[in-house]
C-alpha positions in Angstrom: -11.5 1.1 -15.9 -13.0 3.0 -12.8 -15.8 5.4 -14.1 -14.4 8.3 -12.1 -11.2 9.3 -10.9 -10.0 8.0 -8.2 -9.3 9.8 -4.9 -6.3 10.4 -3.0 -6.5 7.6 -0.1 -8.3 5.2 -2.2 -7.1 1.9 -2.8 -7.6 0.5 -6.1 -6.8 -2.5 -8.7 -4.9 -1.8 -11.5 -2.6 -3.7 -14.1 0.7 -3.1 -14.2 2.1 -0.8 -16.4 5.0 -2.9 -17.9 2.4 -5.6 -18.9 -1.3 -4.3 -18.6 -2.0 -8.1 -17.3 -1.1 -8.7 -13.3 -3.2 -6.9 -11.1 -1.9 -5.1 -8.2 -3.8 -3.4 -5.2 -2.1 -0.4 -3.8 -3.5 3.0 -2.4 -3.5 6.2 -4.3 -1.1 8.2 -2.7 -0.4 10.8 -5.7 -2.4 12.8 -8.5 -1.7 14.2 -11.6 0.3 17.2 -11.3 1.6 16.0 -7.6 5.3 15.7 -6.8 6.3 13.4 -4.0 9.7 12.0 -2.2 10.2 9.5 0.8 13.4 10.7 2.8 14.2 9.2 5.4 10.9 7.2 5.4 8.9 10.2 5.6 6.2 10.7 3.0 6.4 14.5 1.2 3.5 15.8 -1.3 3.9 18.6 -2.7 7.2 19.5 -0.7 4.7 18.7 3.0 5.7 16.2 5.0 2.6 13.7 5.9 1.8 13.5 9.3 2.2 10.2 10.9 1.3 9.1 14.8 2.4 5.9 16.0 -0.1 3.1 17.2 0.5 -0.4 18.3 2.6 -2.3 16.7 1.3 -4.9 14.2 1.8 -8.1 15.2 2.2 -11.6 13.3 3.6 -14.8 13.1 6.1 -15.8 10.3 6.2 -19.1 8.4 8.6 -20.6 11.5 5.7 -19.8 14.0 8.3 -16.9 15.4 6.4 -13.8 16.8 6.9 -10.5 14.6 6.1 -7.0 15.9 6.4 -4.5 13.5 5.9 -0.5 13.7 2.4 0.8 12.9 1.4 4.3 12.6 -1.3 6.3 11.4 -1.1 8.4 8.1 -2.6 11.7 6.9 -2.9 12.7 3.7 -3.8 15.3 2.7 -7.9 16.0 2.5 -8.1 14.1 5.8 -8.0 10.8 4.7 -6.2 8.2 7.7 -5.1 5.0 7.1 -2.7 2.4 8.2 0.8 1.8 6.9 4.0 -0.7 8.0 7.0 0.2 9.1 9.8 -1.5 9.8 12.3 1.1 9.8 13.2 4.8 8.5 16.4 3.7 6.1 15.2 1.1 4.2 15.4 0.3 0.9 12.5 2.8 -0.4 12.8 5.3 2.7 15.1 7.9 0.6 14.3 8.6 -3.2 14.2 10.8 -5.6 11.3 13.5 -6.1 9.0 12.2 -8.6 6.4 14.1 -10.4 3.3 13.3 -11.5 2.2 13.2 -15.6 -1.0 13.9 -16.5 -3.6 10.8 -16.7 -1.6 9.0 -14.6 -1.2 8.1 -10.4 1.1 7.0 -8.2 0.9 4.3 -5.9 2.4 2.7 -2.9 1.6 -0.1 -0.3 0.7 0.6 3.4 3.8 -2.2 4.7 5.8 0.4 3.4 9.1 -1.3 3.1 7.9 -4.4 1.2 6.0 -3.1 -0.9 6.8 -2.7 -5.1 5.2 0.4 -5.9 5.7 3.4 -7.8 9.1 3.9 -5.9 10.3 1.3 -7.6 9.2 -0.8 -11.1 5.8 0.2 -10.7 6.2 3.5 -11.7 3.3 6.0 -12.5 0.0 4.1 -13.5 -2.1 5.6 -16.2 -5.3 6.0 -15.5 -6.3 3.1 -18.4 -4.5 0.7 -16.1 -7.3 1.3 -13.4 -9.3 -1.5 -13.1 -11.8 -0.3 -9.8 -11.5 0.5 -6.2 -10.9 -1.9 -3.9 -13.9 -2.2 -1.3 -13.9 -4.9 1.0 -11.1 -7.4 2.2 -12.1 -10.8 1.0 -9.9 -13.5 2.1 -6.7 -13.0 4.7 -4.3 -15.4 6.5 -1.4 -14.8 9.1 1.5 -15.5 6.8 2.1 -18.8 8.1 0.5 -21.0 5.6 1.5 -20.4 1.8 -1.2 -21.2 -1.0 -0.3 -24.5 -1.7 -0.3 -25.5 2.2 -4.1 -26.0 2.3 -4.0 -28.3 5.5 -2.9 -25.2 7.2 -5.4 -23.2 6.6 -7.5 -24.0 9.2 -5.1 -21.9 11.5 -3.3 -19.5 9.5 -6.7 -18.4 8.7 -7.8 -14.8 10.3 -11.6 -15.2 10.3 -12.0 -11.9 12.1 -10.4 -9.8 8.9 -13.5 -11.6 6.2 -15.2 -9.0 4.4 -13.4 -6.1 6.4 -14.1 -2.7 4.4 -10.6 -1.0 3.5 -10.6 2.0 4.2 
């Protein structure tokens, strides 16, 4: 359990509600007391829409070696805090839902690729502050996508070297 409360921005561990035993790593997006909605694939707290600014697009390479650009922008939350989510359209399966608000002693979550991402949108739901397990600090280990867990002998390429030990922001 963190010893303080996390911030808004933060990304954090947690175990998941329905059985306090797989961790997940999402970002903070909502506090106690907050209500938020996605329409359209636009982010509102507190009935403000979070600004966004397009960047360049993230690019990768799927398991069949096939070149994937996807949208990337820029998002503020409120406070100031930037950070970068995935997008890979504005009318996807989380982009419109209903307005949710926040209980006391509890958070809500979401992942920065935005439309693949199980979160509080969806069987995540709100995440008591119990669940909290630390903030995440530092990326650890990160590969392309192209090489699964079990694919060891591909890990030699799939491998992104330059992302080891990345802080998170």
């Amino acid at each position: 359990m963190l010893s303080d409360s996390p911030e808004r921005g933060d990304v954090v561990v947690f175990k998941l509600p329905r059985d306090n035993k797989t961790d997940y790593i999402k970002r903070v997006i909502g506090l106690p007391g907050d209500t938020l909605q996605v329409q359209d694939g636009r982010l509102f707290i507190n009935g403000n829409m979070v600004e966004r600014e397009r960047v360049e697009d993230f690019v990768y390479r799927n398991p069949y070696g096939s070149q994937i650009r996807v949208a990337q922008f820029t998002e503020t939350l409120p406070g100031g805090r930037e950070h970068l989510i995935l997008e890979e359209g504005d009318n996807r399966r989380f982009d419109n839902t209903r307005e949710f608000t926040v209980p006391d002693g509890h958070y809500f979550m979401m992942g920065d690729n935005r439309d693949n991402s199980e979160d509080s949108r969806s069987q995540v739901g709100f995440v008591p502050s119990e669940n909290l397990v630390g903030r995440a600090e530092i990326l650890f280990f990160s590969t392309d996508g192209t090489a699964s867990i079990f694919e060891f002998w591909k890990w030699p390429t799939a491998i992104r070297f330059t992302r080891f030990f990345d802080a998170l922001n």
